[in-house]
Structure formats: structure tokens, C-alpha cells
PLY file of the C-alpha trace (Angstrom):
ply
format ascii 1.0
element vertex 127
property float x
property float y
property float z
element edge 126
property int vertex1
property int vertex2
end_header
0.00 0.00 0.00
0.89 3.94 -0.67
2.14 5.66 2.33
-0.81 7.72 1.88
-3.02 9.22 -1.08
-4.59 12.62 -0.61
-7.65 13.74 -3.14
-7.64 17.43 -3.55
-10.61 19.14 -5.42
-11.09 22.79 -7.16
-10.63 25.61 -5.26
-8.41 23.73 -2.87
-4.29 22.55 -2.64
-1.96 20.93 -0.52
1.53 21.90 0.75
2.71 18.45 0.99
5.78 16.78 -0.83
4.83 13.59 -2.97
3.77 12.56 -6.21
1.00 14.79 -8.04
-1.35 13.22 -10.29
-4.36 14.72 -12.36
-7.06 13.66 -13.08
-8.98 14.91 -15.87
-12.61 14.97 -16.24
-12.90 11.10 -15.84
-16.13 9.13 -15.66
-17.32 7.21 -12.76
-15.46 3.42 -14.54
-12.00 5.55 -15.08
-12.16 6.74 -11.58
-12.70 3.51 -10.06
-9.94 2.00 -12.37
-7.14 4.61 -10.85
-8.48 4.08 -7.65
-8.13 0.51 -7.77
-4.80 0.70 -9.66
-3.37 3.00 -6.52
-4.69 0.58 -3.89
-2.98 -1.97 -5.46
0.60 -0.03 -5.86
3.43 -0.14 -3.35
5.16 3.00 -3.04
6.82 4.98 -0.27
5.42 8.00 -1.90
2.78 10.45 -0.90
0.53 10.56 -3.83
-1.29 14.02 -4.39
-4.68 13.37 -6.82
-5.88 16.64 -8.31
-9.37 15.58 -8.95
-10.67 18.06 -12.37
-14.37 18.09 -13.89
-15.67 20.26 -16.34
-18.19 22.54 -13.92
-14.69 23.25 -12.45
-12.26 26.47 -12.64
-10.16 26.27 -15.66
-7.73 28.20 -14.01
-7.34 25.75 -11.30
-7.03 22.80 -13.77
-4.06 25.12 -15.55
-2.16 25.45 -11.82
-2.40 22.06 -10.89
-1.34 21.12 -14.88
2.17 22.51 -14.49
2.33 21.00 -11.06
1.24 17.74 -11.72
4.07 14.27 -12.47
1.47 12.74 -14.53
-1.75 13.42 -16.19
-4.38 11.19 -17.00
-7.31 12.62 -19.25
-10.78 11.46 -20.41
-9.77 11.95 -24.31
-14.37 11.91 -24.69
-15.03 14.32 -22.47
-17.41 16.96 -23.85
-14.76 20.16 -23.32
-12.55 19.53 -26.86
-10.51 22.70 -26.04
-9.37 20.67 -22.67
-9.00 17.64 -24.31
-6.88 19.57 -27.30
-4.07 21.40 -24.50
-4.09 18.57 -22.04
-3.29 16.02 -24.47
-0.46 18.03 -25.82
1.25 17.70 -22.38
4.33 15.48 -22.54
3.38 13.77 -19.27
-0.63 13.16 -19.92
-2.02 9.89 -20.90
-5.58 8.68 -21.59
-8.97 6.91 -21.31
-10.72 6.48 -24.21
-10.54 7.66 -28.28
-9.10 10.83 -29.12
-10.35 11.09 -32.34
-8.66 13.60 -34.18
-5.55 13.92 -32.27
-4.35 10.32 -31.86
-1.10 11.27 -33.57
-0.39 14.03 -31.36
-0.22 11.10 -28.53
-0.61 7.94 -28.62
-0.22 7.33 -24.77
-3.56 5.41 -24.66
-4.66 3.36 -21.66
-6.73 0.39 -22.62
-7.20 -1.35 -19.45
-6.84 -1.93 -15.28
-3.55 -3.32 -16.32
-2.37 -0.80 -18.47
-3.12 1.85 -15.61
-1.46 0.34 -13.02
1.63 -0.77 -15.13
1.83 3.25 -15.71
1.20 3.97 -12.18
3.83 2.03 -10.82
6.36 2.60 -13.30
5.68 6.79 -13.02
5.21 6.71 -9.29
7.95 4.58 -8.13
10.15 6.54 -10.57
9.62 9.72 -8.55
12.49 11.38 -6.98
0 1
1 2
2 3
3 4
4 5
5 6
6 7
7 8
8 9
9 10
10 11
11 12
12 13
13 14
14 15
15 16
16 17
17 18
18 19
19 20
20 21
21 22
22 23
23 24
24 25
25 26
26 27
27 28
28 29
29 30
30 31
31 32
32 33
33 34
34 35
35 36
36 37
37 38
38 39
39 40
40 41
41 42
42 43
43 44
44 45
45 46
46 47
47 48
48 49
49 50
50 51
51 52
52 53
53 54
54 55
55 56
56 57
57 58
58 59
59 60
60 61
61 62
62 63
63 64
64 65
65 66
66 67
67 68
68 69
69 70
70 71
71 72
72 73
73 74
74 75
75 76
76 77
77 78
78 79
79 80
80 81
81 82
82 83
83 84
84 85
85 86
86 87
87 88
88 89
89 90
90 91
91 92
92 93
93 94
94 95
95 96
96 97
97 98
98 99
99 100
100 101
101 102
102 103
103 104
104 105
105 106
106 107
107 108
108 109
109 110
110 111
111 112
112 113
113 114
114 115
115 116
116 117
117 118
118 119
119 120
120 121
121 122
122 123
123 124
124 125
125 126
């Protein structure tokens, strides 16, 4: 198990050191995938989750971007212009089809065992 895993939600943030991931306007099935895939990993990090839906602050979602080890992204959510800048992050990965912008990355995450294969390898990579 994780030394610990704190959720954070818009308008809020945390002054802790660990690992920061975001999560990007997932569905109810890609939540409980990462949350299954991070009660399965052994780390002796402190992971940070940036939770992100679309009735949130963009400007939140752009501060915890830049802070943020790893992205993960619902590539159908509704809000294309989100979809568009977060998949051009280096770092960001995602459920789903992305349509038009497959080429742009192809950092696609099938299933459970794709997500925790990333998790694990990104997390216990941290420094």
C-alpha cells in the first residue's frame, strides 16, 4: 500500500511533498480503475490526486497542470478545447478515443492493467 493518497478538489491545494497526479474529467469506470490501480501499488510516496471536472475552474485545472508528475485525461469528455491542451502535455495519458488527435499522442490506456503498469512505473520513478 501507498504511504498515503490525498484527493484534492477545485478551489483547494496541498503543501505536501509527494507525487501529483491529475485527473482529468474522468467518468465514474475511469475513476474507479485509478483508484483501484493506486490501492494496489506499493510506493513509499505520498501521492497528491488533483481531482478536475468540467463545472470546475479552468484556471485551477491550468495550476495544478504545471504542477502535476502525470496526467491522465478522459480523451471523450465533452470540453474539446481541454481535451486539445491537455493532451499536448508530454506527461498526460488517456482513457478512451481521441479522435482527431491520436497522432499528437498515442499514450492510450486500454485497461486496469495498463493503468497500473503506468502507475507504478511513473510513481515509483519519482524522486
Amino acid at each position: 500500500m501507498t504511504a498515503k493518497v490525498v484527493v484534492v478538489t477545485a478551489p483547494d491545494d496541498v503543501l505536501i511533498d509527494g507525487f501529483r497526479l491529475l485527473l482529468v474529467d474522468l467518468n465514474a469506470e475511469q475513476t474507479k480503475i485509478i483508484s483501484d490501480s493506486l490501492l494496489n501499488l506499493k510506493s513509499r510516496h505520498d501521492i497528491i490526486t488533483y481531482l478536475w471536472s468540467s463545472d470546475h475552474n479552468t484556471d485551477w485545472l491550468l495550476d495544478k497542470k504545471s504542477k502535476s508528475n502525470l496526467i491522465i485525461f478522459n480523451a471523450d469528455s465533452a470540453n474539446s478545447l481541454v481535451v486539445g491542451y491537455i493532451c499536448a502535455q508530454k506527461n498526460s495519458h488517456y482513457f478512451g478515443t481521441l479522435r482527431n488527435l491520436s497522432r499528437a499522442n498515442a499514450k492510450a490506456i486500454y485497461a486496469s492493467e495498463d493503468c497500473e503498469s503506468l502507475l507504478n512505473l511513473t510513481i515509483n520513478n519519482y524522486e
